[in-house]
N, C-alpha and C positions, 0 to 999 in steps of 0.2 A: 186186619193187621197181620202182618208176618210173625209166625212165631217166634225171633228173637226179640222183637221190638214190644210184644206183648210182653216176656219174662223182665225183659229190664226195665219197662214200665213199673212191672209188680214191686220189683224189687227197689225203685226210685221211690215210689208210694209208700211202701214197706218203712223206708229210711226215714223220710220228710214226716210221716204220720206221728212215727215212732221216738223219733231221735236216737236212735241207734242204727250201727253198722251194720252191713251185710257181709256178710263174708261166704256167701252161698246162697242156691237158690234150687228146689227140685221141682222140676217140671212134672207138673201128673198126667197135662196129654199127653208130651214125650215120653213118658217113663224116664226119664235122666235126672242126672245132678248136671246142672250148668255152671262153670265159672263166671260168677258173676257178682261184682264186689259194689257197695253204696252207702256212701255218706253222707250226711247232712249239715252245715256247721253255718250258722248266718248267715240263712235264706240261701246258702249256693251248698248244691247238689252237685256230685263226682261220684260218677258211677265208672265202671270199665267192665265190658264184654269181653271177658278172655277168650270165650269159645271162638270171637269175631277179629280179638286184637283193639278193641273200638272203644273210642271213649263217650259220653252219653252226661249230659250234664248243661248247667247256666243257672241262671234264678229263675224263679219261679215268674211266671208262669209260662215262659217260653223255655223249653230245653231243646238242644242240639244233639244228635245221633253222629259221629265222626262218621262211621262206616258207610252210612245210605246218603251221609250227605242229606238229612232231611230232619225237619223239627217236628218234637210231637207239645203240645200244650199241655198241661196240667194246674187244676185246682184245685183246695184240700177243702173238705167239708168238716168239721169231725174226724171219723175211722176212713171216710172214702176219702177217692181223689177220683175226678171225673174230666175228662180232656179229649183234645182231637188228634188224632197222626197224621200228617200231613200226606207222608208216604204214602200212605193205602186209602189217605180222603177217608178215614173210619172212627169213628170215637168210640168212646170208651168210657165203663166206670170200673174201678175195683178197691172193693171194702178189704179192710186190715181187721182181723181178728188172732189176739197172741200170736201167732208165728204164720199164720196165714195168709194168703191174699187170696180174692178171690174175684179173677177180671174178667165181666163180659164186654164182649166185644162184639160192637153192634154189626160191623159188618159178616160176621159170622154167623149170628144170631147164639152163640154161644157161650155158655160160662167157660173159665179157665181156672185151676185150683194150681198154687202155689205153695211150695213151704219153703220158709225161709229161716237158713241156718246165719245166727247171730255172732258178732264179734263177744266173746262174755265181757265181762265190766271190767274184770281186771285186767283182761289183754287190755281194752282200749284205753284204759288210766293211762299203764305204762306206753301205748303208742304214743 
């Protein structure tokens, strides 16, 4: 998987697990904060890759990536969500813990550590 397509995976998984907003997301391979925003509201997930300009979203279990023009799948187990990207032919799982994700990524043979920063309650009331 490409490493944007990993982060906003995380951050899709993060949302759908959780039922809360993303409003950030920090990369620990990259060492960065990424702009990258996700929500969940009746089965349809809207994500947006600012770093990309890209939108990332649908119902489950097929989502759409605007920017690669490519789909990645996802299913939620519990805390995981486990799916394929079409882009890079590579699947994937990543478990949700409080503010984490944590996605390996089979084509790399590697884990990837997430933090994700949340919309708090009372912004998203008043949204």
């Amino acid at each position: 998987m490409q490493s944007h397509i990993r982060a906003i995976v995380a951050a899709a998984a993060f949302a759908v697990i959780t039922g809360k907003k993303v409003a950030g997301i920090y990369d620990h391979a990259g060492a960065r904060h990424l702009r990258i925003a996700a929500e969940c509201r009746d089965g349809w997930l809207q994500a947006l890759d600012g770093e990309r300009n890209a939108k990332f979203g649908g119902t489950l279990p097929e989502l759409f990536h605007q920017g690669d023009s490519s789909y990645v799948s996802m299913e939620i187990d519990g805390h995981s969500a486990r799916g394929y990207d079409r882009g890079s032919a590579s699947f994937y799982v990543a478990n949700v813990a409080d503010q984490i994700v944590q996605l390996f990524d089979h084509d790399a043979e590697t884990w990837f550590a997430f933090d994700v920063q949340v919309v708090p309650a009372d912004a998203a009331a008043a949204g």
